[in-house]
VEXKEMI-13372 format. One record per atom (N, C-alpha, C, O): y, x, z. Coordinates in pm, whole numbers, plus 50000, padded with zeros to 5 digits. Each point is the difference from the previous one (the first is absolute). Layout:
// VEXKEMI-13372
YXZ
...
END
This chain:
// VEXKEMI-13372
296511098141596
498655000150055
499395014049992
499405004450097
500725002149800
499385012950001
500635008050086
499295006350078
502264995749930
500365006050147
499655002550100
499905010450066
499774973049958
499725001350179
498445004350032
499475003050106
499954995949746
498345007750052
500195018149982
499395009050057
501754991549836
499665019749993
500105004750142
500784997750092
498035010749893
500185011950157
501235002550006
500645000149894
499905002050209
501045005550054
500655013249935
501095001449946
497885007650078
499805011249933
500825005149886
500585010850001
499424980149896
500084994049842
501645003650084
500615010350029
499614976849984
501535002450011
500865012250083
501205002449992
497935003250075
500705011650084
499785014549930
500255010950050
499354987049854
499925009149852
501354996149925
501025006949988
498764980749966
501234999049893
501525001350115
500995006349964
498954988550133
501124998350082
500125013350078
500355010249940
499394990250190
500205010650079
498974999650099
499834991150083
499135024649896
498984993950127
500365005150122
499175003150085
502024998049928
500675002850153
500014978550039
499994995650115
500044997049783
500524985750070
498514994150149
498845003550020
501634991550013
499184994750088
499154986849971
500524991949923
498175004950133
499304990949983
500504987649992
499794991449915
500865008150175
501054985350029
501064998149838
499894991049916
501105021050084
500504993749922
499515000349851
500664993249921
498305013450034
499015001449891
500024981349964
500474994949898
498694995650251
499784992849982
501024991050002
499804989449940
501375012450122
501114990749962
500405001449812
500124989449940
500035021449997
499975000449892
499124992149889
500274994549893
498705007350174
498864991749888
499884987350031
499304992749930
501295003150170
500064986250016
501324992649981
500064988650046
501065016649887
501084995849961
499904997749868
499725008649915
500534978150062
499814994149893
501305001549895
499864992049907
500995013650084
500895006849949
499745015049939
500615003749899
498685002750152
499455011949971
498695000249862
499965008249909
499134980750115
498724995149971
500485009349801
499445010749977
501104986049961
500335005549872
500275014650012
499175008149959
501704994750084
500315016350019
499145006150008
499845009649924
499004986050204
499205010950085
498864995049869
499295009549969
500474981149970
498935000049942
499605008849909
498895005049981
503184997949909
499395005949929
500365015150028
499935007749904
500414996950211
499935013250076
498225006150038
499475011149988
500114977550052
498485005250016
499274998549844
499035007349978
501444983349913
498905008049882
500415003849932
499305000049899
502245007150082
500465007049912
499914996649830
499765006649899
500654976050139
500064998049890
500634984149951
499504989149973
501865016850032
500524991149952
499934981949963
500194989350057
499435015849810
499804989249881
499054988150088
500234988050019
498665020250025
498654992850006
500194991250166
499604988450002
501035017950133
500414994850109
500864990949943
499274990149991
502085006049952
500884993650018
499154988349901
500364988550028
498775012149881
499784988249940
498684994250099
499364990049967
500335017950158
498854992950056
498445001049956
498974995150046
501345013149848
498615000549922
498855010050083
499565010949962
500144982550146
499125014650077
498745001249921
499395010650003
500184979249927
498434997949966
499524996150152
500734999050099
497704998849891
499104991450071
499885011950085
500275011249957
499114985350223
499635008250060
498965003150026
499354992850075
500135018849876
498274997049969
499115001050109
498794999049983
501965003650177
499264993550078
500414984150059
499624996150111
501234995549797
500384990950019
500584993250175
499784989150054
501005023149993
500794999550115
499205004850115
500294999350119
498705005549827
499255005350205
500025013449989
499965007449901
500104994850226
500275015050032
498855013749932
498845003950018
502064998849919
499645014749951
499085004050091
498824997149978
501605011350153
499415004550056
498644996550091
499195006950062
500974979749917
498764994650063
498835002049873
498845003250027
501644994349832
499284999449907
499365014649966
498975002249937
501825006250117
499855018249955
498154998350110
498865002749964
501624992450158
499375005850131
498044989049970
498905000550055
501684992049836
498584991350004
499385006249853
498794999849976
502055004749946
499285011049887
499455014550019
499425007749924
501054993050225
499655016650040
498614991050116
499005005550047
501314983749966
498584996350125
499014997749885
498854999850044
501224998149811
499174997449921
499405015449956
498825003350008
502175004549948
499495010949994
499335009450116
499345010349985
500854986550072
499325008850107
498754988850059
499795001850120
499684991349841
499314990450099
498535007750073
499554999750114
500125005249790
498675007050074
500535009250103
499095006450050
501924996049991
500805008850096
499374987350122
499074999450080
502164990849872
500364988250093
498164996750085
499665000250118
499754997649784
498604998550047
499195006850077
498914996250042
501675015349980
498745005850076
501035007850169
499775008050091
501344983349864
500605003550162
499604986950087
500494989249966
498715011450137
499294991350048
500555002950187
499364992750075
501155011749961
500735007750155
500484993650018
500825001249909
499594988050161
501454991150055
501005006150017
501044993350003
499065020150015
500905006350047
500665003449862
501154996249980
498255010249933
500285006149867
500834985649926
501124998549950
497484990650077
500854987949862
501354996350088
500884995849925
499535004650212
501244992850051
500815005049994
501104995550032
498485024549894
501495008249943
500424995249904
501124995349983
497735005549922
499904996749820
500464989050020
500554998449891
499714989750181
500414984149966
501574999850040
500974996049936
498955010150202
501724999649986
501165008549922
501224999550014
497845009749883
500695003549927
500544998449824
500865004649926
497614982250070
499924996249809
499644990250068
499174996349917
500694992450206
500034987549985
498474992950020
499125006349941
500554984950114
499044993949964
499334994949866
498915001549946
502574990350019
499404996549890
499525007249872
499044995849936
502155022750007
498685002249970
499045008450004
499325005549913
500714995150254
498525008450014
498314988549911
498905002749950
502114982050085
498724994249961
500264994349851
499174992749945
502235011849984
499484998549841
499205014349937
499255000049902
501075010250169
499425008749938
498275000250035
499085004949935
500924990050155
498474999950029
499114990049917
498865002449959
501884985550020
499874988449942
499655006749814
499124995749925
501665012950052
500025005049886
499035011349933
499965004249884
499324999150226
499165014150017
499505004449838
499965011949967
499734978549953
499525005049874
501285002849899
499755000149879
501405001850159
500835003949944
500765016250053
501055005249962
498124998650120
500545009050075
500135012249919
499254999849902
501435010350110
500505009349872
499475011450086
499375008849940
500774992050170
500145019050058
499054999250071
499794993350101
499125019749795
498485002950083
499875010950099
498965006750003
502034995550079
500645014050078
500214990350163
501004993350027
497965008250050
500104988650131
501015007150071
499985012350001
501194979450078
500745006950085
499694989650121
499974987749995
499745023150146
499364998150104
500824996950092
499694992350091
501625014149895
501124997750100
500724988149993
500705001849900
499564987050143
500944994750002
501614994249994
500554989149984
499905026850042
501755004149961
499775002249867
500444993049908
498965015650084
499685005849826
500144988249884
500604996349900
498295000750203
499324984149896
501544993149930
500374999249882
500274996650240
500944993549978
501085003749909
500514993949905
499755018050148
500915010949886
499805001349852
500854998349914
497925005050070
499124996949872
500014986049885
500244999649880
499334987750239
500264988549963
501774997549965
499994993849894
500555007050122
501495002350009
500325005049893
500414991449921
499605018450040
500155011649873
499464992249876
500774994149925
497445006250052
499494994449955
500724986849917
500224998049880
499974995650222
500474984049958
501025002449937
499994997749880
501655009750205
501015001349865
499835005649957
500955000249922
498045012050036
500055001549886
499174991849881
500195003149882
498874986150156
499484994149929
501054991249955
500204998449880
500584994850223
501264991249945
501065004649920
500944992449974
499055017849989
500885011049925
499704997349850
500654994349912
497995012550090
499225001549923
500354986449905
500654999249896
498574989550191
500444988949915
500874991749931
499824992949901
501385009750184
501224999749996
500375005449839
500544992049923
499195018750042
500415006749906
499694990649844
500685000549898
498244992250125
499904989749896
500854989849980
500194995349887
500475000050231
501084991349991
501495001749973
500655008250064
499754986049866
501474997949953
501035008950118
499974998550122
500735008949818
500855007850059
501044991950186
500175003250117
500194985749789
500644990350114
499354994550098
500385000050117
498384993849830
499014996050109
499135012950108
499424997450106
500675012249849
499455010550055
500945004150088
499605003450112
501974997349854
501245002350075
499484992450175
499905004150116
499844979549787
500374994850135
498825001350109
499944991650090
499445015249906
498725004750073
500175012150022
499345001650102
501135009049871
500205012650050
501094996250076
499675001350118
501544994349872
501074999350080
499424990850146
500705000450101
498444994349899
499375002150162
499585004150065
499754994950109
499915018149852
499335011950040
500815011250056
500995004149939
498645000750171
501095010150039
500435014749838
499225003949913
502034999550107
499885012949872
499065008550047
499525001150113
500285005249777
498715007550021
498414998150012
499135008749997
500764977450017
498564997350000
498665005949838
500075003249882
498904994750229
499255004949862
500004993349918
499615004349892
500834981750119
500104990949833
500895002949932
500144992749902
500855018950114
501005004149907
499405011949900
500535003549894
498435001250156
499635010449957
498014998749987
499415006350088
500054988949849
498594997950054
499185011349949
500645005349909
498614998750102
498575010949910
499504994049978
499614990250064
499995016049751
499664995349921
498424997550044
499544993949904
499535007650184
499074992050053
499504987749990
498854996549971
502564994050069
500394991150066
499984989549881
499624988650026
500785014749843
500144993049919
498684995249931
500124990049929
499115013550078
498844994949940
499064989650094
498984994549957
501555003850177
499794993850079
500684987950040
499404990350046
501795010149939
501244990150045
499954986449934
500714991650055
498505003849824
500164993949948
498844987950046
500044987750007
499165020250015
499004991950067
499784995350155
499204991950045
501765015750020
500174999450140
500934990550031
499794990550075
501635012749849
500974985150017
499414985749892
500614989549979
498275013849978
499474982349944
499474995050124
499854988050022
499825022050065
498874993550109
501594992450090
500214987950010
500805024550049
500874995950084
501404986749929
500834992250048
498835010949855
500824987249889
499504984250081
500694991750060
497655008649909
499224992249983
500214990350169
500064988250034
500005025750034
500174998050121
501154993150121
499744993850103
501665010349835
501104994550008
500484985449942
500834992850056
498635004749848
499704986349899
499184991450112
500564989950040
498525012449998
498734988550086
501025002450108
500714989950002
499775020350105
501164998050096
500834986849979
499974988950052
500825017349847
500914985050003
499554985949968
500504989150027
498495014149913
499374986749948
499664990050158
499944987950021
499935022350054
499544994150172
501444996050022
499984988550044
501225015749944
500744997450093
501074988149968
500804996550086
END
């Protein structure tokens, strides 16, 4: 299971990033492989082959959706005062509806008193922001469980690396998006 969610990426590091998309994904979906490649991506033995990943502390939803609704939280007074149809239908197809409207939803949690006016920016910002807030938080959690949340992330993302900013913030930002993913499933 953790295979077939790591980015691609992940494996065209440990393997060869000359391989192609296709067969990347024939690999991670061969269930013969599922042990090897597992413990090729966490470099660690002992802890892959007994299964012991620990809990996933975003409990299976996407990283990156979660980065992009902690950077719509942090930035919300941004989000708020782009009012242009033209501007919000950049900003939405690029961080989403939904959370242009958790971060708005969230406004008294908003972290960054620095308004950005542009809309690409915005988004770029929101983006950054978020993994690195998911980074940030990350770092409190158990080595394995943190594994299995970075390994969905393309290499290189800012949750591999966050500023120290970020950390005094993260903790309170993923209770809101925790909180948030929990009432999700509870609907479905």
């Amino acid at each position: 299971m953790l295979i077939e969610q790591a980015h691609p990426t992940h494996l065209a590091a440990r393997l060869d990033p000359a391989l192609s998309a296709a067969t990347l994904a024939q690999l991670q979906n061969c269930p013969r492989l599922q042990g090897r490649l597992t413990e090729l991506l966490l470099d660690n033995d002992s802890e892959s082959k007994r299964g012991h990943w620990g809990p996933d502390p975003l409990r299976g939803n996407d990283p990156h959706r979660a980065a992009l609704l902690a950077g719509a939280v942090w930035h919300a007074r941004s989000l708020i005062n782009l009012v242009c149809q033209s501007d919000l239908t950049v900003l939405i197809e690029r961080i989403g509806a939904d959370a242009h409207a958790f971060g708005i939803r969230h406004l008294a949690h908003a972290i960054a008193n620095r308004l950005i006016a542009d809309p690409k920016k915005l988004a770029q910002q929101i983006e950054h922001d978020g993994h690195a807030s998911l980074g940030a938080w990350l770092q409190h959690s158990p080595v394995m469980g943190r594994n299995r949340v970075l390994l969905r992330l393309p290499v290189g993302a800012v949750a591999d690396n966050p500023e120290a900013e970020h950390a005094n913030c993260a903790g309170q930002l993923f209770s809101l998006i925790v909180a948030h993913f929990e009432a999700e499933n509870l609907l479905i």
